[in-house]
N, C-alpha and C positions, 0 to 999 in steps of 0.2 A: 323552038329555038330559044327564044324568050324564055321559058321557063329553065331551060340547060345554063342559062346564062346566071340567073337569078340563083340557081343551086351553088355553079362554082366560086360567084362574088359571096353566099353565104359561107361555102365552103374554106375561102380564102381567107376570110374575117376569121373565123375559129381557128384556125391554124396559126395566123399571128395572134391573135388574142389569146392562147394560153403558151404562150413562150415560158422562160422562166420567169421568175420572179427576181423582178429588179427594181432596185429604187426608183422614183421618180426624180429627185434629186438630190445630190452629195448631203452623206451624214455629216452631220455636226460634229468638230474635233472632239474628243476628247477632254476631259478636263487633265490641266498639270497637277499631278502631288509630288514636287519635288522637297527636297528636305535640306536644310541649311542649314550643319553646326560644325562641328570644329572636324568631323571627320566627315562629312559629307558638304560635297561642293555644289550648290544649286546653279545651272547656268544662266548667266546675267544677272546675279544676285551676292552681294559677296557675306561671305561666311564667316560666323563668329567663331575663333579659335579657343573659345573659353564657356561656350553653350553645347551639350551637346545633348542630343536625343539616347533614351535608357529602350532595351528591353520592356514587352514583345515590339517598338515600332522598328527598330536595328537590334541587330548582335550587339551586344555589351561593348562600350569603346575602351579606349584606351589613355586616356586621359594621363595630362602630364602637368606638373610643378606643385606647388603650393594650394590646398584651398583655403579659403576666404569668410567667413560666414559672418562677416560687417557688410555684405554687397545689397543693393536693393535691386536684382534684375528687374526686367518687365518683358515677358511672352507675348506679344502681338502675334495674331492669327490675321492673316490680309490675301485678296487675291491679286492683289498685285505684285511685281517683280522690284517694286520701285523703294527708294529710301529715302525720305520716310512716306509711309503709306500713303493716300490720299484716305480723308475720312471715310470718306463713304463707301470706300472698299474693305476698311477695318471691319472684320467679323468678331473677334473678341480681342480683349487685354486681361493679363494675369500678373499681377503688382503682389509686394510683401506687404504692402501697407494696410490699414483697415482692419476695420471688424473679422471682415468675410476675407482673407489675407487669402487667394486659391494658391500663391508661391510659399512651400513651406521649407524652412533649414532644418538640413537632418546630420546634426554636428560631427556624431557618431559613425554615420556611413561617409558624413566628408560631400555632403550633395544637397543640390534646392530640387526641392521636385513641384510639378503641376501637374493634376488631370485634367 
């Protein structure tokens, strides 16, 4: 009896023990890559109507008025939602200024680009 006993609690243990495969606990969200310029609206973040994102990151926008090319923008990359960033969440900055200028005018096409 004892031994019938010992078979079905091992027999019981294998039978829950390979159930499916489930987390142990909830995965981690997600990261956000939302995108904020003149044609795309980031939630809780408000949108510059004179910055926008080119080809492959969006379809080609649509861009309206006059441009500029006396402006000095500046690209922050931040994971935060907030304005203005907190340092220590700034991952890079892209300036015309300097040597190493990564924002360049391209008079001809009518646009500042960064990679």
């Amino acid at each position: 009896m004892q031994r019938a006993s010992i078979c079905f609690v091992a027999a019981a243990v294998a039978v829950l023990g390979c159930q499916s495969d489930q987390p142990l606990s909830s995965r981690p969200a997600s990261p956000g890559a939302d995108i904020s310029d003149g044609a795309h609206e980031a939630p809780g973040f408000p949108s510059n109507p004179h910055f926008f994102f080119l080809r492959p990151m969006v379809a080609a926008p649509s861009p309206g008025g006059v441009f500029n090319p006396r402006l000095s923008p500046v690209v922050q990359i931040c994971s935060q939602t907030a304005t203005p960033c907190p340092a220590e969440q700034v991952h890079a900055v892209f300036t015309t200024a300097g040597d190493s200028a990564a924002i360049r005018v391209d008079t001809s096409r009518q646009r500042y680009a960064v990679n």
